[in-house]
N, CA, C and O atoms as a MOPAC input file, in Angstrom:
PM7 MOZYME 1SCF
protein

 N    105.06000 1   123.25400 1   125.20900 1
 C    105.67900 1   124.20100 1   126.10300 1
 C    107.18000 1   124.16600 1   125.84500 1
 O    107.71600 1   123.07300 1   125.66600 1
 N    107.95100 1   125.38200 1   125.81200 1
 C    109.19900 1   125.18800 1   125.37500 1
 C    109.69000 1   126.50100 1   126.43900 1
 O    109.14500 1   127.58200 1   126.66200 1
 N    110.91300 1   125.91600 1   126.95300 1
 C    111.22000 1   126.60500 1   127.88100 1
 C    112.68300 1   127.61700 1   127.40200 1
 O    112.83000 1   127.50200 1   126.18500 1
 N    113.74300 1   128.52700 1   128.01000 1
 C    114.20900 1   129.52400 1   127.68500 1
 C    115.11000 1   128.86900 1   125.99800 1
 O    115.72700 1   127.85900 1   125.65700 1
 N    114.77100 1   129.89500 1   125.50400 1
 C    115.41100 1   129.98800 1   124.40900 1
 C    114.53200 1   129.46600 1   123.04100 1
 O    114.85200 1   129.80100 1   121.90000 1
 N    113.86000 1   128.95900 1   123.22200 1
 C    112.66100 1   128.31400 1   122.41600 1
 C    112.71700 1   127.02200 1   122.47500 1
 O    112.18800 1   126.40900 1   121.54700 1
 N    113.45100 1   126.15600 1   123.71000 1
 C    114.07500 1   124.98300 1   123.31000 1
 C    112.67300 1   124.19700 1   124.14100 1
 O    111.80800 1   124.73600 1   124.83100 1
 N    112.81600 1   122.95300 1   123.82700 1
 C    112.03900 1   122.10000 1   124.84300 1
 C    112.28700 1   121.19600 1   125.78000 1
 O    113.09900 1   120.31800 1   125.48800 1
 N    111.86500 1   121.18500 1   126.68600 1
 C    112.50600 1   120.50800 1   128.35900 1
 C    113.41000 1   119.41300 1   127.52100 1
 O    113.21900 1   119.48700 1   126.30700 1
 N    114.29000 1   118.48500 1   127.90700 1
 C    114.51200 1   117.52200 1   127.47900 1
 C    113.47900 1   116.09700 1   127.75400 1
 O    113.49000 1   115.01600 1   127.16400 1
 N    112.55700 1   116.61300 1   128.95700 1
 C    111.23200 1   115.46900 1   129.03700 1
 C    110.72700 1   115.26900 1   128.00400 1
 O    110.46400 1   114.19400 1   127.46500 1
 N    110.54500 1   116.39800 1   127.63500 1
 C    109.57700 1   116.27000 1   126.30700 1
 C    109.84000 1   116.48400 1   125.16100 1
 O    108.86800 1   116.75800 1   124.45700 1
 N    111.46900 1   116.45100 1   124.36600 1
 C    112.04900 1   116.11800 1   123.72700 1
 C    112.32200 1   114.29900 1   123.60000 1
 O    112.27000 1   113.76200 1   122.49300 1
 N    112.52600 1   113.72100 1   124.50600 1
 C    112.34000 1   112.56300 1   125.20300 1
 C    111.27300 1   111.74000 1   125.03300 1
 O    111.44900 1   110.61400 1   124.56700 1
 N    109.97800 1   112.20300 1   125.40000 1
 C    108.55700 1   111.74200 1   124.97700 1
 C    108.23200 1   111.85900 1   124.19300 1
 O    107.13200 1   111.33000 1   124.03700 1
 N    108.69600 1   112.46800 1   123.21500 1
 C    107.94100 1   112.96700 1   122.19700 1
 C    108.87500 1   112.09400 1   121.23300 1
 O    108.13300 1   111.71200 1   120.32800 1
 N    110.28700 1   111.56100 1   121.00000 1
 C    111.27900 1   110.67400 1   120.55900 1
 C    110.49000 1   109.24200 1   120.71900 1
 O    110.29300 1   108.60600 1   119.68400 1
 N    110.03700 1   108.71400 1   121.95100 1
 C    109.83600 1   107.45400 1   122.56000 1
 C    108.59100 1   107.36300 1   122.24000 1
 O    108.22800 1   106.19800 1   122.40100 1
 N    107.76900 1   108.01700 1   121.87000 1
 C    106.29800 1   108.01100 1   121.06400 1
 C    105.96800 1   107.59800 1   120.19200 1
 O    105.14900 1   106.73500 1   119.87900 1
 N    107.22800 1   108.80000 1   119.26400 1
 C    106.95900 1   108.23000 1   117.74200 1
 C    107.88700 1   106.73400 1   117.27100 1
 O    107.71200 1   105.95800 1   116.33100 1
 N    108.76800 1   106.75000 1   118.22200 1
 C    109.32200 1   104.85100 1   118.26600 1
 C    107.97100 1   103.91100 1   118.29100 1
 O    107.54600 1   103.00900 1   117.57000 1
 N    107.64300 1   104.38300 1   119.14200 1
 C    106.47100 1   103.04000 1   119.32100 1
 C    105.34800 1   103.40300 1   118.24200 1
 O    105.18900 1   102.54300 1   117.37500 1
 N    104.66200 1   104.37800 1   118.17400 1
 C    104.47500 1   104.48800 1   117.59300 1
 C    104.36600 1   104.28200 1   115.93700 1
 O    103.30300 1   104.11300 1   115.34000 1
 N    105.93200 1   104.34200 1   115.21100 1
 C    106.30400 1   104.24300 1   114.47500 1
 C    106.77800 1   102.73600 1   114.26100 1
 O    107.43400 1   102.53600 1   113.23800 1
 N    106.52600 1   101.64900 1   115.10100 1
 C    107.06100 1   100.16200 1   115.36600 1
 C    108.15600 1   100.36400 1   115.71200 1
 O    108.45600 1    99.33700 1   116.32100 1
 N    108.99800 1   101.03000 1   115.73600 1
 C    110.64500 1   100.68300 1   116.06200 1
 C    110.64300 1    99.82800 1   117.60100 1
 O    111.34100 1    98.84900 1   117.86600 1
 N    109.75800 1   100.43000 1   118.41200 1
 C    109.64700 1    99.92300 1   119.79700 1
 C    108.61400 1    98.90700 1   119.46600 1
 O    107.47300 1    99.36800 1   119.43900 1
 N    108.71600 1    97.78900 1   119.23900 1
 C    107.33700 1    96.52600 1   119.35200 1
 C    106.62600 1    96.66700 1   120.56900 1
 O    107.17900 1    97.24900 1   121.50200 1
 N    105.56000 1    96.24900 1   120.68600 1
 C    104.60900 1    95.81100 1   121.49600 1
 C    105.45200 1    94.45300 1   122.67100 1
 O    105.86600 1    93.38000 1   122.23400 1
 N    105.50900 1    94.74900 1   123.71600 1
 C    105.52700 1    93.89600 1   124.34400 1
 C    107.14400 1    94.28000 1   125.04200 1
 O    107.67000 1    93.70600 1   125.99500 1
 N    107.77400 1    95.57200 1   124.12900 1
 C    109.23800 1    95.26300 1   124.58400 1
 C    109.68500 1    96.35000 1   125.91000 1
 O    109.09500 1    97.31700 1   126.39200 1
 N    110.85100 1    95.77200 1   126.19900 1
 C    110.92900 1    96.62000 1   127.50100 1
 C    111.66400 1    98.00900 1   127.26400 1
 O    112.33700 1    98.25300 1   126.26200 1
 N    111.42900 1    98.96200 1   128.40800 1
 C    112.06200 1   100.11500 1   128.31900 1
 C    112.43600 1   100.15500 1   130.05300 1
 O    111.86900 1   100.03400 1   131.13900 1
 N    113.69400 1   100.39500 1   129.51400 1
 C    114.56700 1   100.48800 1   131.13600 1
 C    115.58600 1   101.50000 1   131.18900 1
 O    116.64300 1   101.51800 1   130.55800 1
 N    114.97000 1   102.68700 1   132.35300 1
 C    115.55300 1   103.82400 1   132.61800 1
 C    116.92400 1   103.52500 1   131.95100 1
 O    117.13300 1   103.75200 1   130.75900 1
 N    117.41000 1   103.24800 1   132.40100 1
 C    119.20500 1   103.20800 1   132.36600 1
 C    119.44700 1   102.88800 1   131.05900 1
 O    120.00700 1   103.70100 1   130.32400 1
 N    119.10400 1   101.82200 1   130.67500 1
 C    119.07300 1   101.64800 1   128.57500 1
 C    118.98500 1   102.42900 1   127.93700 1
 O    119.75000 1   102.64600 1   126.99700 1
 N    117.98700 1   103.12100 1   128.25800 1
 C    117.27200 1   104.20800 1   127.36500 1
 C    118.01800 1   105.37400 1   127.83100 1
 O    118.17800 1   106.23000 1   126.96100 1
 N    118.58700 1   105.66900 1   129.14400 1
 C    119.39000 1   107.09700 1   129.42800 1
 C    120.73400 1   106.86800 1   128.27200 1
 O    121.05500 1   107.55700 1   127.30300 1
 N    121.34400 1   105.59300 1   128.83600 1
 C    122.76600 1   105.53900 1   127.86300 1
 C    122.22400 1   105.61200 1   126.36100 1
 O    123.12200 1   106.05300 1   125.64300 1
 N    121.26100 1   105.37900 1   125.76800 1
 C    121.08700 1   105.55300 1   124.48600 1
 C    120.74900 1   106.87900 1   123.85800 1
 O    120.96800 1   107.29600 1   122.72000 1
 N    120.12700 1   107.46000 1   124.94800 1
 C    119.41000 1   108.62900 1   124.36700 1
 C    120.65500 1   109.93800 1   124.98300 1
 O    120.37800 1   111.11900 1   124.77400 1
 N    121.59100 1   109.67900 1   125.50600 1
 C    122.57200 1   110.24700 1   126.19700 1
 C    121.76400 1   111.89900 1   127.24400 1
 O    121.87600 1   113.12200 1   127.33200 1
 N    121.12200 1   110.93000 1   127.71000 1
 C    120.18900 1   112.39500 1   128.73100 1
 C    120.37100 1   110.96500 1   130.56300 1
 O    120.59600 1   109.77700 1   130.79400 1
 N    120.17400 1   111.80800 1   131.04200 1
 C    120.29400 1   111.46700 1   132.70600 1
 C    118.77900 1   110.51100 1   132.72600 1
 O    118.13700 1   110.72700 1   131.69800 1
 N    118.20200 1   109.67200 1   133.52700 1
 C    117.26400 1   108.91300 1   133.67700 1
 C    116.52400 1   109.58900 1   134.13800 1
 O    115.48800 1   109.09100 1   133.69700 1
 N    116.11900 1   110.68600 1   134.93700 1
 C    115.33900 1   112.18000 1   135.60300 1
 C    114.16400 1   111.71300 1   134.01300 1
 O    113.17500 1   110.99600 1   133.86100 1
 N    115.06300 1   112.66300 1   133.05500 1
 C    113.91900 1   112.85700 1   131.70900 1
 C    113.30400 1   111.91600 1   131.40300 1
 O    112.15900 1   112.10900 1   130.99400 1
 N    113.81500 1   110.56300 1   131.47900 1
 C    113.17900 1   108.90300 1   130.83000 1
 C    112.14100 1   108.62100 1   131.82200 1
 O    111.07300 1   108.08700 1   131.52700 1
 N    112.53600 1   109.06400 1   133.25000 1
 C    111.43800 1   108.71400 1   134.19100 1
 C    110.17100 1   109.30800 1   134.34200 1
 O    109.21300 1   108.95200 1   135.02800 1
 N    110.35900 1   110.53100 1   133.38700 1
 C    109.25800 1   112.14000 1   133.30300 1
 C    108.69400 1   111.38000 1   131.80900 1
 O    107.58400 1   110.98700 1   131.45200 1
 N    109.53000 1   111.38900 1   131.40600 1
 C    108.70900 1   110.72100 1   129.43800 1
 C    108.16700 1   108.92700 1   130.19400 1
 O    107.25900 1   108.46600 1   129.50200 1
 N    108.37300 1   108.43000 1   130.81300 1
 C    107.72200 1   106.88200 1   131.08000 1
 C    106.51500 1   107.39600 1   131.62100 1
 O    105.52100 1   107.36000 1   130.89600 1
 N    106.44900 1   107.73000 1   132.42900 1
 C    105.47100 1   108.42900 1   133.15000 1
 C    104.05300 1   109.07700 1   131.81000 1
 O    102.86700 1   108.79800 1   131.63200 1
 N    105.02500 1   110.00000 1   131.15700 1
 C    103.85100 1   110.72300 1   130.22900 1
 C    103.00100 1   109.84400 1   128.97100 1
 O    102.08000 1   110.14800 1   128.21400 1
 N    103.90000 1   108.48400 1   129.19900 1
 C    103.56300 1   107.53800 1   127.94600 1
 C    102.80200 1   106.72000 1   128.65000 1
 O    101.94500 1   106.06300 1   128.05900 1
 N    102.97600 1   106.60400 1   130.08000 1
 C    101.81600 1   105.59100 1   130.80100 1
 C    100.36300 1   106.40000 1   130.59500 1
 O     99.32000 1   105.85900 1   130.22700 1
 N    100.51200 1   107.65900 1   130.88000 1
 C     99.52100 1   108.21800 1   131.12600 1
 C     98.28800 1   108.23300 1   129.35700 1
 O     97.09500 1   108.19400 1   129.05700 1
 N     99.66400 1   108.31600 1   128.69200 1
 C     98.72900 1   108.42000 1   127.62300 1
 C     98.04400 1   107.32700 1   126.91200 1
 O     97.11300 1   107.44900 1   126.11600 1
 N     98.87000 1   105.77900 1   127.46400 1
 C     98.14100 1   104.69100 1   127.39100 1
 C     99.53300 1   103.82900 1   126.29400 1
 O     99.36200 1   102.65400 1   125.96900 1
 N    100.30500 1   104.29000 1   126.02300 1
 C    101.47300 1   103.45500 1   125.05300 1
 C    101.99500 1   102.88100 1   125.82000 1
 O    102.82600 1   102.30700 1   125.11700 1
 N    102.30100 1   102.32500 1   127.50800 1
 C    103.16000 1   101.72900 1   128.13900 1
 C    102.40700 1   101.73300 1   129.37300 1
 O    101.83600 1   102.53300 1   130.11500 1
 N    102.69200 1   100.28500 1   129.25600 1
 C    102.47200 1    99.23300 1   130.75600 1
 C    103.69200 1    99.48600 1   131.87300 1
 O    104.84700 1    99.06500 1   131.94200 1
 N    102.88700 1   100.37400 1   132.71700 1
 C    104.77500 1   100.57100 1   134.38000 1
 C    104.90100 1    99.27900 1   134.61800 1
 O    103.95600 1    98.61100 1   134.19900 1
 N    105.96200 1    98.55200 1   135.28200 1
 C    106.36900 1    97.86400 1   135.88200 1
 C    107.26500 1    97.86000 1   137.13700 1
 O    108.13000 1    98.71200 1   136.93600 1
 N    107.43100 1    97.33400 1   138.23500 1
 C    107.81600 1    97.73500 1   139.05000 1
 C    109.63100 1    98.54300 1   139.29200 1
 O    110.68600 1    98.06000 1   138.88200 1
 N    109.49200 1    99.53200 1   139.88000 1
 C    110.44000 1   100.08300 1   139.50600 1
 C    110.97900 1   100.60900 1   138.17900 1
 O    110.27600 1   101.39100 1   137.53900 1
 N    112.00700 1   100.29100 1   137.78300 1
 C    112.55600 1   101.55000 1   136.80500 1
 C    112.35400 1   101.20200 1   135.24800 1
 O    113.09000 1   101.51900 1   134.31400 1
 N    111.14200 1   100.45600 1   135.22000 1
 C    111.28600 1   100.49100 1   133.68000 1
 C    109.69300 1   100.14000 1   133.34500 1
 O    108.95300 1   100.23600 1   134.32400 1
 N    109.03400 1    99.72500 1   132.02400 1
 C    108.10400 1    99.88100 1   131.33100 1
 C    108.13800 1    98.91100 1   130.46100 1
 O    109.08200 1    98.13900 1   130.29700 1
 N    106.76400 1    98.91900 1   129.67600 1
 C    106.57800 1    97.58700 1   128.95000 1
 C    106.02600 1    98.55800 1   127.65400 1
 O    105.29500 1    99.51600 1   127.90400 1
 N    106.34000 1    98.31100 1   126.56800 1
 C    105.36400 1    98.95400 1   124.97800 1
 C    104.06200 1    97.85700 1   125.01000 1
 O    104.08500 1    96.63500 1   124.85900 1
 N    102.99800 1    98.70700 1   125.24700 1
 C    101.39100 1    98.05000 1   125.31900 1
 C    101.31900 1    97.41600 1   124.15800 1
 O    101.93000 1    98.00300 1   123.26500 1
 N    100.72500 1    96.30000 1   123.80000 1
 C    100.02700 1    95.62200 1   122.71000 1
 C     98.80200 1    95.43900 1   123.26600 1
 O     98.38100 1    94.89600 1   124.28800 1
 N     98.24100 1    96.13400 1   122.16900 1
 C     96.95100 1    96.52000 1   121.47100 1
 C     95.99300 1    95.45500 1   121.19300 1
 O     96.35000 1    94.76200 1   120.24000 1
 N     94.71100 1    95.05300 1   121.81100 1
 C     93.99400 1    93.81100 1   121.99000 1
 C     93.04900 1    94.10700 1   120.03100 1
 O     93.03000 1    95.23600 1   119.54100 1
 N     92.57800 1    93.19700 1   119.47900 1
 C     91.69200 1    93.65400 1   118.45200 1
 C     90.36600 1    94.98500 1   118.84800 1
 O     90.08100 1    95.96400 1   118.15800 1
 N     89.69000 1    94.50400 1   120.35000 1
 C     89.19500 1    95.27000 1   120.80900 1
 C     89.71800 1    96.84000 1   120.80900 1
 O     89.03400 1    97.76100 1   120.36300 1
 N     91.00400 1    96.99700 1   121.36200 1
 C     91.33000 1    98.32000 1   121.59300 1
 C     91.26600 1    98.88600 1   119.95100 1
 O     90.49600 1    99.78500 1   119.61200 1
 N     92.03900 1    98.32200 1   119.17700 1
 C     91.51900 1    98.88900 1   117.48700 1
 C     90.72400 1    99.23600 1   116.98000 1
 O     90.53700 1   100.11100 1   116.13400 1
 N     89.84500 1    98.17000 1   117.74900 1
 C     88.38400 1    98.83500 1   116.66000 1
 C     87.84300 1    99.61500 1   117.40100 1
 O     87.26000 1   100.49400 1   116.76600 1
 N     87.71800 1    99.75900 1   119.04600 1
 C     87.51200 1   101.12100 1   119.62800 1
 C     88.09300 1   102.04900 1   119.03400 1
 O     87.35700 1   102.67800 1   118.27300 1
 N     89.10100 1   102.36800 1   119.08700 1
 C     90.08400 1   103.52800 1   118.45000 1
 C     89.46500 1   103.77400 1   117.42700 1
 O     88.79800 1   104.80800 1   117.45200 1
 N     89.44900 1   103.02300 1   116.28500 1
 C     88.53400 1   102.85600 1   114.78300 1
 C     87.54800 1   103.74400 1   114.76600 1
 O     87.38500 1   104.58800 1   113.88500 1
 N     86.72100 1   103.55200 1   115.93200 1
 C     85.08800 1   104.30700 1   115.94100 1
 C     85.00600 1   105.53000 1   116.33700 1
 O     84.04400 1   106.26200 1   116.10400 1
 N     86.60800 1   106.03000 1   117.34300 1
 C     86.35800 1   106.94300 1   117.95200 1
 C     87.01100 1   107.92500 1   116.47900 1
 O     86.39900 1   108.79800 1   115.86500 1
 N     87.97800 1   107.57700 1   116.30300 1
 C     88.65700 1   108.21400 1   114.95500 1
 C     88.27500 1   108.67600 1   114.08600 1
 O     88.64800 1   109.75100 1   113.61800 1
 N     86.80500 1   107.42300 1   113.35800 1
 C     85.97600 1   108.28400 1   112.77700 1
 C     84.87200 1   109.09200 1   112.97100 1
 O     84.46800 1   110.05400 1   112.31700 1
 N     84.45600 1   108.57500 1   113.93800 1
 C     83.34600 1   110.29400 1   114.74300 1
 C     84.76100 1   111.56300 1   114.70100 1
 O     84.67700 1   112.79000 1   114.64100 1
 N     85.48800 1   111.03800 1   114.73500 1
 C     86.43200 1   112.76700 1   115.21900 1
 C     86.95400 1   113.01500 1   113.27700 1
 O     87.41300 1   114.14100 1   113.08500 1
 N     86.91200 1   112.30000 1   112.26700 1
 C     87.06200 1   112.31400 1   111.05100 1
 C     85.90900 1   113.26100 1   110.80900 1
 O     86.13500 1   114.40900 1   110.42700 1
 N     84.66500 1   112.81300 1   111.02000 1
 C     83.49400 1   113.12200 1   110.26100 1
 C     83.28300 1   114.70300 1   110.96300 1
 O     83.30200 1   115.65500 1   110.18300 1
 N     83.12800 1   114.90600 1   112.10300 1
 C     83.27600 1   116.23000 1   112.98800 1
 C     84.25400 1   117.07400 1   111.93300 1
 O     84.04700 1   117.97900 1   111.12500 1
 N     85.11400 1   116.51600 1   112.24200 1
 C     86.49800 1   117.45200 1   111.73700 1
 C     86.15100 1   118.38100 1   110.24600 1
 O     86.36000 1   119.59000 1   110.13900 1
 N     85.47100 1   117.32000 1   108.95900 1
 C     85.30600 1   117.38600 1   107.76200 1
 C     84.27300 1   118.23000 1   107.74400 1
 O     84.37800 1   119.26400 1   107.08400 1
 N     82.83400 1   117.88600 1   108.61700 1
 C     81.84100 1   119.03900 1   108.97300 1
 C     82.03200 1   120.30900 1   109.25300 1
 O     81.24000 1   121.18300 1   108.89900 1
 N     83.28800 1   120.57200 1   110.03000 1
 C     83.71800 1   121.80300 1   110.99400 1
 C     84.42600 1   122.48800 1   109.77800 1
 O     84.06900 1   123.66100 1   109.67100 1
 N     85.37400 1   122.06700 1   108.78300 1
 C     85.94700 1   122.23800 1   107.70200 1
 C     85.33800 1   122.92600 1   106.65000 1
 O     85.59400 1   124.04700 1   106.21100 1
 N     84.38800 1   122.00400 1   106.25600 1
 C     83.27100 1   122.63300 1   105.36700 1
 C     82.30000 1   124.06900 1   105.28600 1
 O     81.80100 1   124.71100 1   104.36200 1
 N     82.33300 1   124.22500 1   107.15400 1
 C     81.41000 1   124.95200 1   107.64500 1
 C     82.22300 1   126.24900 1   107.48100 1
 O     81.55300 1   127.12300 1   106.93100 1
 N     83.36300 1   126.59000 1   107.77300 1
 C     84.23200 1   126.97400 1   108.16800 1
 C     84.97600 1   127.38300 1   106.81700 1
 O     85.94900 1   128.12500 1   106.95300 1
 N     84.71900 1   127.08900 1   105.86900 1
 C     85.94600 1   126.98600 1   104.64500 1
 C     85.93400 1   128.80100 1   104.30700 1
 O     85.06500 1   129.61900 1   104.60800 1
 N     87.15800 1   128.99700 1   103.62800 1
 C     87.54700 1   130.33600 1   103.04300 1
 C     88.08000 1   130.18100 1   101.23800 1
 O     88.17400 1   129.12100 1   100.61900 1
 N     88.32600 1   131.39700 1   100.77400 1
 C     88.70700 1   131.00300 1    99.80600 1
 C     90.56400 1   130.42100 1   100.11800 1
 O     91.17600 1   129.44900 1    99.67500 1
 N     90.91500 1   131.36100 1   100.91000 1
 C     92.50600 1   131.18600 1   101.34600 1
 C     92.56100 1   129.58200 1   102.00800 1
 O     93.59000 1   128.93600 1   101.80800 1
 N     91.76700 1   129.14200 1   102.56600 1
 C     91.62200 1   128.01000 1   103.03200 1
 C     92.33400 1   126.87900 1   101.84900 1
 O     93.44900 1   126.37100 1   101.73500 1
 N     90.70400 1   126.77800 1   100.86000 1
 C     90.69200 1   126.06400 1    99.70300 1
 C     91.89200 1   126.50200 1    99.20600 1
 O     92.59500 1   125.54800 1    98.87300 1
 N     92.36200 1   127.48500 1    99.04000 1
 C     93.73400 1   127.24400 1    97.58000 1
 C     94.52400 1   126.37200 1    98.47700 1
 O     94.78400 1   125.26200 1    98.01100 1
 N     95.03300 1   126.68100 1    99.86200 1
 C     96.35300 1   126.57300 1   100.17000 1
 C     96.19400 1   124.74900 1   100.65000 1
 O     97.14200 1   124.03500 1   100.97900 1
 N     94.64700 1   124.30000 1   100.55800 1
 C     93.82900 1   122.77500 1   100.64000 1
 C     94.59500 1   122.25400 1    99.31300 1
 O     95.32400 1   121.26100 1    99.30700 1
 N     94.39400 1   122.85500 1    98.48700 1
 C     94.39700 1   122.55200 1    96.81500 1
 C     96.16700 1   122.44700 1    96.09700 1
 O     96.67000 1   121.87200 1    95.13100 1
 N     96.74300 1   123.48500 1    97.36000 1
 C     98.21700 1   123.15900 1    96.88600 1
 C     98.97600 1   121.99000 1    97.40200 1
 O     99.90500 1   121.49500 1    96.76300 1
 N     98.44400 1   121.39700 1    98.96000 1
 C     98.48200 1   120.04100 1    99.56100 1
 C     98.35800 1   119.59100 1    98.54200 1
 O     99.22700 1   119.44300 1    97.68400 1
 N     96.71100 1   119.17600 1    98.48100 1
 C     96.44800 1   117.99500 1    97.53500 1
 C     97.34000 1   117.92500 1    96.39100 1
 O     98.06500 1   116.93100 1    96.35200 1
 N     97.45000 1   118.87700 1    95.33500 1
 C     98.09100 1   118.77600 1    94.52300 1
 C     99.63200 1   118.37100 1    94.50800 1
 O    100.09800 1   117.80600 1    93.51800 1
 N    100.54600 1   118.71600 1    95.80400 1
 C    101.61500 1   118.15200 1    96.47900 1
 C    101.48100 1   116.74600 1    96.31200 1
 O    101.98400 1   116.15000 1    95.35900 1
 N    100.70400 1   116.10400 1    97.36400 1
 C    100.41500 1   114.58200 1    97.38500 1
 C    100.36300 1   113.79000 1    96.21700 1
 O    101.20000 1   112.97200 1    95.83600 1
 N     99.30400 1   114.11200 1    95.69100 1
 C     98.85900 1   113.53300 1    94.35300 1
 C    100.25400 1   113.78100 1    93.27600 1
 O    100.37900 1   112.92400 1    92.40100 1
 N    101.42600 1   115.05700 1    93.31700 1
 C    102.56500 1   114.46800 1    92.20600 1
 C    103.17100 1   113.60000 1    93.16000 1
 O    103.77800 1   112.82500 1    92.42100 1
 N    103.47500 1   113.09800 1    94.75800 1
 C    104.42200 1   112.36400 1    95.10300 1
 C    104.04900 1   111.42100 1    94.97200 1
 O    104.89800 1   110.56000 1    94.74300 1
 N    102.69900 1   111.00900 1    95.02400 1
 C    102.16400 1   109.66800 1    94.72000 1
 C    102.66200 1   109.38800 1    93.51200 1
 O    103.32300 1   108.36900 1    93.31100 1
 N    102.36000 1   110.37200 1    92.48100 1
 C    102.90800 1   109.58500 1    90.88600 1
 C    104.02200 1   109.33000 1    90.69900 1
 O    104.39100 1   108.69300 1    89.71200 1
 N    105.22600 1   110.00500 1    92.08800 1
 C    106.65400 1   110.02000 1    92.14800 1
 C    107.11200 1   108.38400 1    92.77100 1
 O    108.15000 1   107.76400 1    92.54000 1
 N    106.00800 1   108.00600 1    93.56800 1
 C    106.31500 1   107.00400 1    94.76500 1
 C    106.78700 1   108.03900 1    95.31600 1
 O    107.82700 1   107.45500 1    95.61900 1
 N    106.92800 1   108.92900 1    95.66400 1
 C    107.24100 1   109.60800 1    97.39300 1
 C    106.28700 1   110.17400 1    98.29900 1
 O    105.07100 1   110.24800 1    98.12200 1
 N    107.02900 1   110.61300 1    99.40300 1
 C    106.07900 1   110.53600 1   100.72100 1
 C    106.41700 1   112.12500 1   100.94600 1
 O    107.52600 1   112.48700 1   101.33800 1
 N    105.02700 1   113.31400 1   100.57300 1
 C    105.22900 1   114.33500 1   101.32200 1
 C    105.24700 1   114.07500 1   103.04400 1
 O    104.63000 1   113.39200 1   103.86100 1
 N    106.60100 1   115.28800 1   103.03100 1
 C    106.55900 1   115.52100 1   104.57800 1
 C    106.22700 1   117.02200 1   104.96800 1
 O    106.16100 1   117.35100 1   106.15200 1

């Protein structure tokens, strides 16, 4: 959802920043996030950090703690290999639905990916 101008709330400019941190390891497992840290860093008012903590509890990346701040969840072996199983039922679906579904416009513009990947690999680089 992007509100006037094509821009996006700063919540979710915000959440969507603090996601791919953790996500991405920058935020470890276990570490804290505290309104006020994270406002002076991210230079936005604590309103948005308290709207993005909120949307990251919900989605399961962060433990609330009382009052104004949050914990980055670490992930039990259990929760992995759940994730693992669910990932690939939604892999195998996906590849079925793909197949079923394919065009010729599909396949080329499949075929110019792949072919992307496969020279960055021989490059060592990382399509983005």
């Amino acid at each position: 959802m992007t509100g006037s101008g094509g821009f996006a709330p700063e919540s979710e400019r915000v959440t969507r920043q603090l996601r791919d941190e953790i996500i991405d390891g920058a935020r470890t497992p276990g570490s804290r996030l505290v309104e006020r840290e994270l406002a002076a860093e991210l230079g936005v008012s604590r309103l948005p950090i308290r709207d993005a903590l909120k949307a990251l509890v919900t989605e399961g990346l962060v433990t609330p703690r009382p009052r104004t701040w949050a914990v980055v969840r670490e992930f039990t072996p259990t929760d992995l290999a759940d994730l693992d199983e669910v990932r690939s039922a939604l892999e195998t679906l996906a590849f079925r639905l793909a197949a079923q579904r394919r065009t010729r416009a599909g396949l080329a513009r499949l075929r110019v990916d792949l072919d992307a990947e496969l020279a960055a690999a021989r490059r060592g680089d990382a399509v983005t």
